[in-house]
NUDREN-779054 format. One record per residue (C-alpha): residue in three letters; x, y, z. Coordinates in steps of 0.05 Angstrom, whole numbers, plus 5000, padded with zeros to 4 digits. Last residue first. Example, Ala and Ser with C-alpha at 12.3 -4.5 7.8 and 13.67 -1.06 7.14 Angstrom:
! residues 2
SER527349795143 ALA524649105156 
! end
This chain:
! residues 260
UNK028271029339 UNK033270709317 UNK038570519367 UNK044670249326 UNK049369749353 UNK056770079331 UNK061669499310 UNK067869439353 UNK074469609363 UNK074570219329 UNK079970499284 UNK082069839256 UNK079970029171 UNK074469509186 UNK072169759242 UNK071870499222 UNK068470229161 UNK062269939200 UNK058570629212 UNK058270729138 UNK055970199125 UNK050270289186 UNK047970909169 UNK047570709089 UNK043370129106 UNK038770759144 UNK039171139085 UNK037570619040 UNK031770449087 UNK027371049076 UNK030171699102 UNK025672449088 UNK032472919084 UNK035072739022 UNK039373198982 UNK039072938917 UNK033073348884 UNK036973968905 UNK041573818840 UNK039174378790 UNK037474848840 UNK044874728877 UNK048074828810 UNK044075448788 UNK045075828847 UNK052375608850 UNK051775928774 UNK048576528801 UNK054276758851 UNK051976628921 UNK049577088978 UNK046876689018 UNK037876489028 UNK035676088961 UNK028476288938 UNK029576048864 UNK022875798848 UNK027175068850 UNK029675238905 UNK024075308947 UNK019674808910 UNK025274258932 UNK025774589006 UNK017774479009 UNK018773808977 UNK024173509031 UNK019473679089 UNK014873089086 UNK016272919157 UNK019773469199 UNK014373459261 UNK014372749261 UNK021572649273 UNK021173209326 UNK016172729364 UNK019772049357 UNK026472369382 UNK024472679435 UNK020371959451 UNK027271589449 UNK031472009504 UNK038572159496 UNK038072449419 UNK039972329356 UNK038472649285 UNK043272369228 UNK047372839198 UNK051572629135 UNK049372049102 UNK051871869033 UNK046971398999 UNK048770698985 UNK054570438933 UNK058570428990 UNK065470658958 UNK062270958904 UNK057271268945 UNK063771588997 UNK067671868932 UNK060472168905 UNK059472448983 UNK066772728974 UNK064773148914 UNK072173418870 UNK073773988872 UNK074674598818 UNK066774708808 UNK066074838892 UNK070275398889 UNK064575978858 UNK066876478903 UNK063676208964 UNK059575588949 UNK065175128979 UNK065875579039 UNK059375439060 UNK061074799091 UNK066374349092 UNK072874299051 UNK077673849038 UNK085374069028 UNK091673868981 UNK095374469002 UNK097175058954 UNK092175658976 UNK088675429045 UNK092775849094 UNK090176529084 UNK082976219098 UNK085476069173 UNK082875529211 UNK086274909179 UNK086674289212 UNK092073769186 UNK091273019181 UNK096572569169 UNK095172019107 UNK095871299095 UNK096071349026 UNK093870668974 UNK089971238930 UNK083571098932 UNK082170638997 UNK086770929038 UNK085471669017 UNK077971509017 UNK079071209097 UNK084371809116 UNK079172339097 UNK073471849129 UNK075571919195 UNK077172699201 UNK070872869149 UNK065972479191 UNK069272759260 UNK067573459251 UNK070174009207 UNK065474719190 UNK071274979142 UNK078274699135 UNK081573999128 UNK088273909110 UNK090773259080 UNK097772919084 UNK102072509059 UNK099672338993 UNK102671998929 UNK101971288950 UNK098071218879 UNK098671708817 UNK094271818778 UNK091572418812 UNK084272668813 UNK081073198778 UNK079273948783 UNK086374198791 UNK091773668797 UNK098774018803 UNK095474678827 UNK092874318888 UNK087773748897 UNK081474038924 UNK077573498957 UNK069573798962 UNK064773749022 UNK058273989046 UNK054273558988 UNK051373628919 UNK055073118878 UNK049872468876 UNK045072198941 UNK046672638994 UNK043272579062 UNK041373029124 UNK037272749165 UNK029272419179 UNK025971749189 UNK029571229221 UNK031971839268 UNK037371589324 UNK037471459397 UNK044071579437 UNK048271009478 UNK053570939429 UNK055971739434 UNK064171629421 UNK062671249355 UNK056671559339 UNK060172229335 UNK060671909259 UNK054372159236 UNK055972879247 UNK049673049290 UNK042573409268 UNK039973449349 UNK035473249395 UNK034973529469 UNK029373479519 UNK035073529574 UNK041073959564 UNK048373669566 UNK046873119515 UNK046173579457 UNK052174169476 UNK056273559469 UNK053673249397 UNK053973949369 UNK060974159391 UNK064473959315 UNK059174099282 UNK059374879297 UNK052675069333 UNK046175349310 UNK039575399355 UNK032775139329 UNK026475209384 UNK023575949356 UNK024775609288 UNK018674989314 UNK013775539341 UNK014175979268 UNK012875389220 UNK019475059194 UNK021375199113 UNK026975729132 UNK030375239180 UNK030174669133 UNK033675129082 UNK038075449133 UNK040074659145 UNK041574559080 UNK046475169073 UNK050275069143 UNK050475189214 UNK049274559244 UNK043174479277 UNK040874349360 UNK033874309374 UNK030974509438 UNK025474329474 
! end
């Protein structure tokens, strides 16, 4: 079998709290390639950007298990530039554009221009970003580790508490999918119960990067709302969130889920 993750600081903590036989099955691939590299092989599952639901209808998803944030810890920050540091604008119709850099897939490119919309009254362009030399000045979000490098994350602002308040339901990230139910089923099982080992983890301190201690600090301090065991919030929060392409007219129709 083999299960697909994206590369990023939850997922090295699910990684590092597997038994032996289940790591020697985990491979890492950008988010943005996950869902394909997934349904090319056979007796695949893997932790997919929710939103590659919308081009992937067909696949079988995890009632039980993903990757979930419940307050300000997340994989993505908005970083206003040096006219708003740390906070957001007043000022509506304001925005033109937003960059996106980091570990990007199609969750941050749809719901970039559905916050901006629904915040600040912008219908914005969006601009990938690849290079680090050209993040300095641009309004930009973020995904991945680079918000825990050099301490950024505490000057932006927490897109899963932008996407909560919009919902008022859990922010969920990943979901696990795959092209056959019973893969599905049977890797779900193997991860139950896993968010308290990666709580006692953290909380002892054992945190795998090389982070400055107060990112240390805030991830221990706010582990307890990354959610990786779903109950049905998470699953209502699949399907709102999975219903605001429609209503913002990017899809034509509402996405059946296939839970599994």
């Amino acid at each position: 079998m083999n299960i697909f993750f994206p590369q990023n600081i939850f997922t090295r903590l699910i990684y590092d709290s597997l038994p032996d036989d289940l790591k020697k099955e985990i491979l890492f691939r950008p988010s943005s390639i996950i869902t394909k590299e997934m349904i090319e092989l056979e007796n695949s599952v893997a932790l997919i950007p929710v939103m590659d639901l919308i081009k992937n209808k067909n696949l079988f998803i995890s009632e039980s298990f993903g990757l979930s944030f419940e307050d300000s810890l997340n994989l993505s920050y908005i970083y206003f530039n040096e006219s708003f540091p740390g906070s957001r604008p007043e000022k509506k119709n304001e925005f033109k554009e937003i960059n996106l850099a980091g570990d990007i897939s199609s969750t941050e490119i749809i719901f970039s221009k559905i916050l901006f919309e629904e915040l600040y009254d912008s219908t914005v362009s969006i601009n990938l970003i690849s290079e680090e030399k050209n993040l300095p000045g641009k309004n930009l979000i973020i995904t991945g580790d680079k918000n825990f490098i050099d301490e950024r994350v505490f000057s932006g602002i927490s897109f899963s508490e932008e996407m909560i308040d919009m919902l008022s339901l859990p922010f969920v990230n990943f979901i696990l999918a795959s092209k056959e139910e019973s893969v599905i089923q049977k890797v779900s099982e193997n991860f139950k119960g896993i968010s308290s080992l990666i709580y006692d983890r953290v909380e002892k301190g054992d945190l795998t990067g090389n982070y400055a201690q107060n990112v240390k600090e805030y991830i221990q301090q706010n582990i307890s709302s990354l959610i990786l065991d779903f109950d049905s919030n998470d699953c209502d929060g699949i399907d709102q969130l999975l219903q605001l392409p429609y209503f913002h007219g990017m899809i034509e129709n509402i996405i059946d889920l296939k839970f599994a």
